[in-house]
LORORO-461201 format. One record per residue: residue number from 0; residue in three letters; x, y, z of N, C-alpha, C in turn. Coordinates in steps of 0.02 Angstrom, whole numbers, plus 50000, padded with zeros to 5 digits. Example, Ala and Ser with C-alpha at 12.3 -4.5 7.8 and 13.67 -1.06 7.14 Angstrom:
2
  pos  code    n.X    n.Y    n.Z   ca.X   ca.Y   ca.Z    c.X    c.Y    c.Z
    0   ALA  50660  49716  50390  50615  49775  50390  50660  49835  50390
    1   SER  50642  49888  50354  50684  49947  50357  50645  50002  50394
// end
This chain:
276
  pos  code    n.X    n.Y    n.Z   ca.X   ca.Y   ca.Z    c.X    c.Y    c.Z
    0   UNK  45270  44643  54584  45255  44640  54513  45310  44602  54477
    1   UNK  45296  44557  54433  45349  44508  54397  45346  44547  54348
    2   UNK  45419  44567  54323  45463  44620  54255  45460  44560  54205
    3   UNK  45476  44519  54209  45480  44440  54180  45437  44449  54091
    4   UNK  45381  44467  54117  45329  44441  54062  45298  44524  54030
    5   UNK  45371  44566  54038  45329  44639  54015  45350  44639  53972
    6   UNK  45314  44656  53928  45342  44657  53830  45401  44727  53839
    7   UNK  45451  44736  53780  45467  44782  53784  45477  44857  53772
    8   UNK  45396  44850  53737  45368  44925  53741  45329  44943  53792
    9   UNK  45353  44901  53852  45309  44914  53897  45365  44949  53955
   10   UNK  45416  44949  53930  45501  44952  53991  45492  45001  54023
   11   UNK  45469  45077  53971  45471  45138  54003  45406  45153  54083
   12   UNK  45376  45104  54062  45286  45092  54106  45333  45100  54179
   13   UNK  45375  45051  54176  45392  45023  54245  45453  45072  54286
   14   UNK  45456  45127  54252  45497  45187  54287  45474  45210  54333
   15   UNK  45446  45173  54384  45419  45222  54434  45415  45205  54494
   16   UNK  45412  45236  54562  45445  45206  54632  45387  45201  54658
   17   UNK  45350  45153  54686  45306  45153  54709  45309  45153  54790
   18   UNK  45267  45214  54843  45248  45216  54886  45205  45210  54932
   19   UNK  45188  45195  54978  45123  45153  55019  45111  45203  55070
   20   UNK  45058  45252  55049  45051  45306  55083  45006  45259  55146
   21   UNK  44980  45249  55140  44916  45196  55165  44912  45126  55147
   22   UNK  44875  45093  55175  44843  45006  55173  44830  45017  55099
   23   UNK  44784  45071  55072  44722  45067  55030  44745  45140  54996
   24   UNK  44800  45159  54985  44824  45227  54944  44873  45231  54938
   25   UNK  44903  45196  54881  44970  45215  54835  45009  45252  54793
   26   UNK  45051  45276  54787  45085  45324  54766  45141  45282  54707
   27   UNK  45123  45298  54655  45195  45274  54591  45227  45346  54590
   28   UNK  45282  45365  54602  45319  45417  54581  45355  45419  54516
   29   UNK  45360  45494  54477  45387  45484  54422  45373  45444  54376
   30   UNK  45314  45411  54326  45290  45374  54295  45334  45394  54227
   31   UNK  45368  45367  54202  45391  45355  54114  45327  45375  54072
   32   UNK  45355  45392  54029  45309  45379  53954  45364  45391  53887
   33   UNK  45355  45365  53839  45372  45368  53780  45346  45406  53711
   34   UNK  45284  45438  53754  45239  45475  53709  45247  45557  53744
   35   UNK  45282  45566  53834  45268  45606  53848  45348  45661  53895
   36   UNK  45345  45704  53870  45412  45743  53900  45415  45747  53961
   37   UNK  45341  45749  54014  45359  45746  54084  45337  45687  54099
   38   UNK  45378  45667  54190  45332  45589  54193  45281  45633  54244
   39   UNK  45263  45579  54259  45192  45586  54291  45190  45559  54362
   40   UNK  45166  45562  54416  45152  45545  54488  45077  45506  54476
   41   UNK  45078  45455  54508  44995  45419  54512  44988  45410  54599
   42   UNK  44939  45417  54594  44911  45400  54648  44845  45348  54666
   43   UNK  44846  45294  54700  44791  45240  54664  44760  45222  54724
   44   UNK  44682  45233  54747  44643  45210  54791  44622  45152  54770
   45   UNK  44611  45087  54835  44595  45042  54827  44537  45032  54886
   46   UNK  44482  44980  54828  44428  44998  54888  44431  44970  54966
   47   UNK  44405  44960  55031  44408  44929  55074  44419  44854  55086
   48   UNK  44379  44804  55030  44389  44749  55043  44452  44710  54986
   49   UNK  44501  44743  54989  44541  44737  54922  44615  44692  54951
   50   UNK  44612  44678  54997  44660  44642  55036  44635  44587  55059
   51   UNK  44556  44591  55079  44524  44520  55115  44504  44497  55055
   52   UNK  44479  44517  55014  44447  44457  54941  44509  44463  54896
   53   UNK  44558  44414  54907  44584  44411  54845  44579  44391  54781
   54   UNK  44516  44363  54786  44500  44330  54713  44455  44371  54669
   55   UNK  44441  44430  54699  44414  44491  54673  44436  44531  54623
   56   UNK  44412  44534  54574  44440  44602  54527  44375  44663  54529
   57   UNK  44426  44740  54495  44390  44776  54516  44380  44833  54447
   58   UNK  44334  44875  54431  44341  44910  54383  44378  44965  54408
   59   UNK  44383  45000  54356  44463  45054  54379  44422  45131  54355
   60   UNK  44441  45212  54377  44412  45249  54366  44492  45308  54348
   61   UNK  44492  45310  54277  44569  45349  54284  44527  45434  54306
   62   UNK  44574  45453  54342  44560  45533  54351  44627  45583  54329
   63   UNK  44596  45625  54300  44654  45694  54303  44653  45737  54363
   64   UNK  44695  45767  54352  44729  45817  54408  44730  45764  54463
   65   UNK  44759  45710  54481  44765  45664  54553  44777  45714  54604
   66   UNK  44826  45759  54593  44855  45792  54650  44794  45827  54706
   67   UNK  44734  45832  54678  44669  45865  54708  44631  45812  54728
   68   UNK  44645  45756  54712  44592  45697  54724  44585  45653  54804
   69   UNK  44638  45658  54835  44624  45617  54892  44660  45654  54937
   70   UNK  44711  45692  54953  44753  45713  54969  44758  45775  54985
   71   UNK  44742  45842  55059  44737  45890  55051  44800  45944  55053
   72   UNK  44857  45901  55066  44923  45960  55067  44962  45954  54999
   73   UNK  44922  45908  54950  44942  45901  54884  44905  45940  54824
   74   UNK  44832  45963  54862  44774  46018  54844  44809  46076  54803
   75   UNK  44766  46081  54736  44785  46162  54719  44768  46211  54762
   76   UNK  44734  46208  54812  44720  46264  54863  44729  46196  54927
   77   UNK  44797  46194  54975  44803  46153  54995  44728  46169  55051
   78   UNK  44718  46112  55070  44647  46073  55123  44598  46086  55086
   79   UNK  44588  46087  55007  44531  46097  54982  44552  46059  54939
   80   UNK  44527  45987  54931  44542  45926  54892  44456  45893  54882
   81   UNK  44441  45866  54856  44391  45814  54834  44361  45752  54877
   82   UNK  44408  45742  54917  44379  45700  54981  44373  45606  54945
   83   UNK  44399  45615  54882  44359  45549  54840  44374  45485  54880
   84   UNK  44424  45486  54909  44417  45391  54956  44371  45419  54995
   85   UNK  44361  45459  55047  44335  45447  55085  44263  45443  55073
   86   UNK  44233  45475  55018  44164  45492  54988  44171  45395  54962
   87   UNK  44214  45392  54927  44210  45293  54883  44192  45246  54922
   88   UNK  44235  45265  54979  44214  45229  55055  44156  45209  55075
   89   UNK  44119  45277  55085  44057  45298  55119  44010  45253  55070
   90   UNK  44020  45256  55010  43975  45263  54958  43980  45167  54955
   91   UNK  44023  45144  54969  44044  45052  54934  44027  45028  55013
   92   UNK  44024  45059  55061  43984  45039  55145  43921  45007  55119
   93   UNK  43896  45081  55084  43824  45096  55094  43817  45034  55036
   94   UNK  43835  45007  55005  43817  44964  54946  43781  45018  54883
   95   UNK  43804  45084  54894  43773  45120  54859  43818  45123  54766
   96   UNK  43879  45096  54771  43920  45106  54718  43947  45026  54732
   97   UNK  43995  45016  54665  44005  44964  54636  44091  44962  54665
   98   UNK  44117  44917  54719  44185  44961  54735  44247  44943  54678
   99   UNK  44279  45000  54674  44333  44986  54607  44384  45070  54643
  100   UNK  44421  45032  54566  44494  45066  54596  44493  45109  54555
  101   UNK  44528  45188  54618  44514  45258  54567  44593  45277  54563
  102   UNK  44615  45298  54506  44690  45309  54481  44693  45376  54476
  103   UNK  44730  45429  54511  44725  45474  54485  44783  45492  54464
  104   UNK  44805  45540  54408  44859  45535  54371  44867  45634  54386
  105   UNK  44911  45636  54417  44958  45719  54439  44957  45737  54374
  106   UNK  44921  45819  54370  44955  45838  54315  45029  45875  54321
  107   UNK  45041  45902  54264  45122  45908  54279  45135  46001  54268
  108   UNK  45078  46031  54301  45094  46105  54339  45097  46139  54234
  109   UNK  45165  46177  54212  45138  46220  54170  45120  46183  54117
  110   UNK  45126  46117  54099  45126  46076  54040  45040  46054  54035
  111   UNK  45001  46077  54080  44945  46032  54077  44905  46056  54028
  112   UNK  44909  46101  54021  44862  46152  53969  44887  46104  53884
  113   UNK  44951  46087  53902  44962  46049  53832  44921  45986  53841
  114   UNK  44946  45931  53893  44917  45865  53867  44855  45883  53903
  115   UNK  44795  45922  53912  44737  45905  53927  44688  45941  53852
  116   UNK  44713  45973  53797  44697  45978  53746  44692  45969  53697
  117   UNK  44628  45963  53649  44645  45899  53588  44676  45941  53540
  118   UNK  44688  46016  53529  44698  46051  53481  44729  46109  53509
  119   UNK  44791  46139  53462  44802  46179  53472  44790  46268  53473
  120   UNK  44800  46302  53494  44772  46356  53528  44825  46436  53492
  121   UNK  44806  46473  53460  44866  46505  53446  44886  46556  53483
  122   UNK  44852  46563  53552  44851  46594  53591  44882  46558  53635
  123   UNK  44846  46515  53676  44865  46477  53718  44906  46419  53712
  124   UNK  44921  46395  53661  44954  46328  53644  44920  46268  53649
  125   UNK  44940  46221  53683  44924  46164  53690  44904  46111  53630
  126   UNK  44871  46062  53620  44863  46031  53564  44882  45953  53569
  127   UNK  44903  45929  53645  44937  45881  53645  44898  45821  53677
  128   UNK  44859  45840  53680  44799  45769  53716  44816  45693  53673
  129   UNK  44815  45694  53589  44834  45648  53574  44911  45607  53594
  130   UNK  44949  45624  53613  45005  45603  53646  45001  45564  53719
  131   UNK  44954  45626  53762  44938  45592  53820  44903  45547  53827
  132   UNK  44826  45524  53781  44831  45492  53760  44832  45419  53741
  133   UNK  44901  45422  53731  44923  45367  53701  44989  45335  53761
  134   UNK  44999  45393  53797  45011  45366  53874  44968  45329  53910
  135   UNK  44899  45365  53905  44851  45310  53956  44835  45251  53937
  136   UNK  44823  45246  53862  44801  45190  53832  44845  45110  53827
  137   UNK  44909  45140  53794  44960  45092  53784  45001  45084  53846
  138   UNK  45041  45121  53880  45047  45130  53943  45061  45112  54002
  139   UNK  45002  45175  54013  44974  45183  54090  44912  45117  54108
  140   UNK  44882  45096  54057  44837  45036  54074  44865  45000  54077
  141   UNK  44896  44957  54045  44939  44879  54054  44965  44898  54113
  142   UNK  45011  44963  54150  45050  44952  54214  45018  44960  54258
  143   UNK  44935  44961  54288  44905  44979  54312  44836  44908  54313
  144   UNK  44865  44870  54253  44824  44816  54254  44866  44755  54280
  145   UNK  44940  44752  54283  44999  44710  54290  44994  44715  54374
  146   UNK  44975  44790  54412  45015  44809  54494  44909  44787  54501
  147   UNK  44861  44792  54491  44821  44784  54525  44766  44731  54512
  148   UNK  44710  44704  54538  44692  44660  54512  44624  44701  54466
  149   UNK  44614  44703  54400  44580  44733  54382  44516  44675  54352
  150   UNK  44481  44723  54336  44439  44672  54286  44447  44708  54211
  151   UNK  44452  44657  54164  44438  44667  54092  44363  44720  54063
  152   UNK  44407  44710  54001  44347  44765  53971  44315  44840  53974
  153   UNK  44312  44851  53909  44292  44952  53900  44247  44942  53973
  154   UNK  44198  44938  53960  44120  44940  54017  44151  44946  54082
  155   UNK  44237  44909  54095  44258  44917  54182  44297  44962  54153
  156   UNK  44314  45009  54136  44368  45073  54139  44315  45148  54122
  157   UNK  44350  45182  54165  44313  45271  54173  44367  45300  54174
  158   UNK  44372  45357  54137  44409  45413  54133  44374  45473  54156
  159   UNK  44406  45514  54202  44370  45579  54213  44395  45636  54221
  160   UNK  44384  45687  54233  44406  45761  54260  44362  45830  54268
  161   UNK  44394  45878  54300  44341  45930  54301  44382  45977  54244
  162   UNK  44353  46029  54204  44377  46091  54185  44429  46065  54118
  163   UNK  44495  46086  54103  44513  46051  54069  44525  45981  54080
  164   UNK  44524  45936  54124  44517  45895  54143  44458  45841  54110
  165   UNK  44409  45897  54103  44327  45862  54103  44335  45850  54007
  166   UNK  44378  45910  53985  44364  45913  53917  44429  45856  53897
  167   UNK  44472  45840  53920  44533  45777  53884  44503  45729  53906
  168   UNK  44449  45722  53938  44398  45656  53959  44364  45601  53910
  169   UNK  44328  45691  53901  44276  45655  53840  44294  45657  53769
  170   UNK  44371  45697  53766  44398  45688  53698  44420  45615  53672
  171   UNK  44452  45586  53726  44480  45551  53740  44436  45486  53751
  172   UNK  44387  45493  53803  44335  45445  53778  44312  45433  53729
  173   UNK  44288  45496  53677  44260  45461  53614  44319  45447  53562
  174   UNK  44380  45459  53579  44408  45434  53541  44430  45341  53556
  175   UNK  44428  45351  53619  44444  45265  53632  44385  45244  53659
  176   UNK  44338  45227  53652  44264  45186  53672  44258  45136  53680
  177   UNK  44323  45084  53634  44342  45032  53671  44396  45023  53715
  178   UNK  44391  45059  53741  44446  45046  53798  44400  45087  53857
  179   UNK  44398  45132  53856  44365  45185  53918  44270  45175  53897
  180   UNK  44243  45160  53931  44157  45153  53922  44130  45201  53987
  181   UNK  44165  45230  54032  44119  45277  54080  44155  45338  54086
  182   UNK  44129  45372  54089  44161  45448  54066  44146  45501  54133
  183   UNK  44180  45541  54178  44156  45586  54214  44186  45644  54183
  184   UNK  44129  45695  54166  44134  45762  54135  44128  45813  54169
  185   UNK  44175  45833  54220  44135  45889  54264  44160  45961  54227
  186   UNK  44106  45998  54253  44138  46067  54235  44185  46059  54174
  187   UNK  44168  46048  54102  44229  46034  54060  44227  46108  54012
  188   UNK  44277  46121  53998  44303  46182  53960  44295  46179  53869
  189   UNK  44226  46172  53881  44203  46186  53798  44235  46240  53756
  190   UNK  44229  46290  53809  44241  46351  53772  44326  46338  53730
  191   UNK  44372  46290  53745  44421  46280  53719  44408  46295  53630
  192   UNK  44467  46332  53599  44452  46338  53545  44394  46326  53497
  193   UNK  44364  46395  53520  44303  46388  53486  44250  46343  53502
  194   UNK  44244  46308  53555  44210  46252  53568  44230  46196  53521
  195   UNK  44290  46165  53502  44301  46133  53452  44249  46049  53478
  196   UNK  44244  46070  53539  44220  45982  53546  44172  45969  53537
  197   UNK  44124  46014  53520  44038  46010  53497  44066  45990  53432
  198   UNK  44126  46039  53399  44112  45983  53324  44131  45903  53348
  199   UNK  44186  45909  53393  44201  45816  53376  44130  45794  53399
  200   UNK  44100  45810  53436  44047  45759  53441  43990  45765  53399
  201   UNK  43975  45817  53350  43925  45825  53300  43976  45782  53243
  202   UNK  44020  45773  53229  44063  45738  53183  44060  45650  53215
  203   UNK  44034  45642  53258  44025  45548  53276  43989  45537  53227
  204   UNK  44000  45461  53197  43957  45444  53150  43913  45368  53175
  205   UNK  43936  45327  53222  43904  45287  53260  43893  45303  53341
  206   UNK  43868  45308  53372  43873  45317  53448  43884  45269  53476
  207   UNK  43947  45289  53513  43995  45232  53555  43955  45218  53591
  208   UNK  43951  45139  53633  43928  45115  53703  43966  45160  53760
  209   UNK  43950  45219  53763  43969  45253  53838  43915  45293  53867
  210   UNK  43924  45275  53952  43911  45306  53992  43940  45362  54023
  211   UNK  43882  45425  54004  43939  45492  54029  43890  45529  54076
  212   UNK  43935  45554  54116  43905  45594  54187  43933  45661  54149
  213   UNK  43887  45714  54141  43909  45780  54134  43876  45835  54177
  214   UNK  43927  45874  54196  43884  45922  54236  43909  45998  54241
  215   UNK  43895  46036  54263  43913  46107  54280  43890  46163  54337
  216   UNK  43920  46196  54366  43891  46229  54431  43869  46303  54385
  217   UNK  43799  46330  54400  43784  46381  54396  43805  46447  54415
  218   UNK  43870  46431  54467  43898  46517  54464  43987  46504  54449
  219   UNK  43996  46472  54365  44042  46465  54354  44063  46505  54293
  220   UNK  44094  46532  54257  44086  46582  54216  44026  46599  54172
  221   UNK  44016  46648  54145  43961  46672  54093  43937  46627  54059
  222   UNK  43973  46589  54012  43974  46553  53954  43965  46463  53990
  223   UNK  43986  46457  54040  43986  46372  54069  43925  46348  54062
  224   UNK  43859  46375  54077  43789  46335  54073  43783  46334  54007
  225   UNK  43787  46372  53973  43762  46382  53900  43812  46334  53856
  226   UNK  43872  46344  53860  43920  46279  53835  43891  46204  53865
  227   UNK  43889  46206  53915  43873  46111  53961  43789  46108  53924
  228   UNK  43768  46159  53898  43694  46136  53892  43688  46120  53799
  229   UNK  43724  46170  53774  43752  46140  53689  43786  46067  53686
  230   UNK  43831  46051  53723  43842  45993  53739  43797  45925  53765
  231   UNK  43776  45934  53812  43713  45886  53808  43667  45885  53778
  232   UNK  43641  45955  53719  43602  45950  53662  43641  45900  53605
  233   UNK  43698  45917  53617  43757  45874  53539  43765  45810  53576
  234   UNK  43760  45791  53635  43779  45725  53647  43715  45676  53620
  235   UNK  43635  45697  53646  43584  45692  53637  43548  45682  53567
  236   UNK  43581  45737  53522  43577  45698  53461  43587  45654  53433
  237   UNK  43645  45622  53473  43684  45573  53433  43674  45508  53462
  238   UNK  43609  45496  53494  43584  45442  53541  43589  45446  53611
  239   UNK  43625  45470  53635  43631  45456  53723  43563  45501  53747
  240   UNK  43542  45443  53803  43473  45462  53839  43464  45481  53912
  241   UNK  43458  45525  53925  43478  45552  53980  43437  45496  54029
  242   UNK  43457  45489  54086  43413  45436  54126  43462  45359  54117
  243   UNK  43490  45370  54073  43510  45300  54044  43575  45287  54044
  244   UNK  43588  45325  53981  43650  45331  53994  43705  45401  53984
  245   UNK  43668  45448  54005  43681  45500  54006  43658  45535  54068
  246   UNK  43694  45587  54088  43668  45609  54176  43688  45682  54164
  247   UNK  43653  45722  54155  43660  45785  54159  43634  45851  54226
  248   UNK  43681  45873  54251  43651  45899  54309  43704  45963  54314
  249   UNK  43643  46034  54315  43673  46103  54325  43672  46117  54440
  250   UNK  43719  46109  54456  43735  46124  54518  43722  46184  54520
  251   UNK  43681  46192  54565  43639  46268  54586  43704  46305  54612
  252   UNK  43736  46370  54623  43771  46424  54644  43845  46376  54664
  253   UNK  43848  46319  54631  43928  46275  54634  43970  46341  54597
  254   UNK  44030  46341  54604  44078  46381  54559  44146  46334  54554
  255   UNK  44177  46367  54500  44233  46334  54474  44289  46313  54494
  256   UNK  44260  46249  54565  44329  46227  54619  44335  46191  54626
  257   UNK  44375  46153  54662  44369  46077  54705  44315  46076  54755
  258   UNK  44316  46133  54797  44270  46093  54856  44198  46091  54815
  259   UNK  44186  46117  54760  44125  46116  54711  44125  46056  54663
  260   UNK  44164  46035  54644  44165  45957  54605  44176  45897  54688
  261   UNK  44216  45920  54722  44206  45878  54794  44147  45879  54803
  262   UNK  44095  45893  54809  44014  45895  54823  43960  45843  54756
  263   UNK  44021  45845  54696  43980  45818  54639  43984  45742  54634
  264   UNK  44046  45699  54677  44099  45674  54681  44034  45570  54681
  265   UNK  44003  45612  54756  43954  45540  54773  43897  45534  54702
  266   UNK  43858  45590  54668  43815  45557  54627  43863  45535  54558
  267   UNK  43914  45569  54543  43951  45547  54488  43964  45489  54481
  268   UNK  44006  45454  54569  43998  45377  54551  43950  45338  54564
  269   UNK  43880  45363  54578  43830  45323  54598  43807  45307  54522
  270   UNK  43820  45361  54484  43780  45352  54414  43826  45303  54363
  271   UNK  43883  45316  54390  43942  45276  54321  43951  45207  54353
  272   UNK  43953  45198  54442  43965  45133  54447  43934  45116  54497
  273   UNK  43849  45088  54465  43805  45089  54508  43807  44996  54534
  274   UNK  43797  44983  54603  43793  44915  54626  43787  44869  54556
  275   UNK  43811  44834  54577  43792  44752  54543  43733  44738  54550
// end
């Protein structure tokens, strides 16, 4: 990577040691931010043919919680991880998905409850999503667009997560629509204060160009179907068409895990990054 041509609000971006776990799975350690008190660990899959086509660019898919995403002794329940290269793999063989590069960004253990929330909690705290943010946006994209070959434009960038994860997704998506255009919503935590995010999205006043995958497993708390289903009623109002550009799907007896979003993993990207 040439330092040469990085502006210098970009200095803090480049704090980070990068490791070569694999050909095709990278590790940035310790990521900077200027917006954020802890750094961050990335971890970045690249698809199979990403060494032989160099003249290739690729769309990018940011994820939360990385530490669950490819990796099983890095697992919140270690060997129960998400399987996602190997499922991206399977899936960019089959010509069934569009191949692009998935980023997943470590959360940072007791702090996450802060930056994965748009509001604060007087119970629980948190409130800090706008900060984080403004890590991914200003950032974590330019250093991630500088180390890989990406392609331009909202329409090639996805942000996703499950649980709180799922909910700093789509906060975060509709707040940046030009920048993030595909959204993965799994299992997301409506119930966060009050359900505050049915208002942000009954409060849109144009409906952004995004594509969002939302979903929920049926034996996940009391309140999860009935929240994911107010939600795709409020998304639905506001233009998005299911079939189109909206994907809504209740996972029969899934519950609130990895190896249960690991199972959601192949139609999520079949729907957000379907072939050329």
């Amino acid at each position: 990577m040439n330092t040469d041509s990085v502006r210098p609000e970009d200095q803090n971006a480049l704090a980070a040691t990068t490791v070569i776990l694999e050909s095709r799975l990278q590790k940035h350690l310790q990521f900077a931010s200027q917006y954020m008190e802890e750094k961050h660990d990335l971890i970045a899959y690249l698809p199979p043919m990403y060494e032989a086509e160099q003249e290739r660019r690729y769309p990018v898919l940011f994820m939360q919680d990385g530490q669950n995403l490819f990796d099983p002794k890095t697992a919140f329940i270690p060997g129960n991880h998400w399987r996602m290269g190997e499922t991206a793999d399977e899936l960019i063989a089959a010509d069934a998905i569009e191949p692009l590069i998935i980023v997943g960004i470590y959360n940072t253990g007791k702090r996450r409850i802060d930056e994965y929330t748009p509001t604060e909690d007087t119970r629980l705290g948190g409130g800090q999503a706008d900060a984080y943010g403004r890590m991914l946006t200003e950032e974590l994209r330019p250093f991630i667009e500088r180390t890989y070959r990406t392609r331009p434009g909202a329409g090639n960038y996805g942000i996703g997560g499950s649980s709180l994860g799922g909910l700093v997704s789509l906060y975060l998506g509709l707040r940046y629509p030009t920048i993030f255009g595909r959204l993965a919503v799994m299992s997301p935590s409506v119930w966060w204060q009050n359900r505050a995010i049915l208002k942000s999205v009954a409060g849109i006043d144009r409906k952004p160009d995004l594509r969002i995958w939302l979903d929920v497993g049926t034996c996940e708390s009391r309140r999860a179907v009935p929240n994911a289903r107010a939600l795709e009623r409020g998304l639905i109002r506001k233009g998005w068409q299911l079939g189109q550009d909206l994907a809504y799907t209740e996972a029969q007896g899934a519950e609130h895990n990895e190896l249960a979003w690991a199972q959601r993993v192949a139609p999520m990207l079949r729907f957000l990054f379907p072939p050329e």
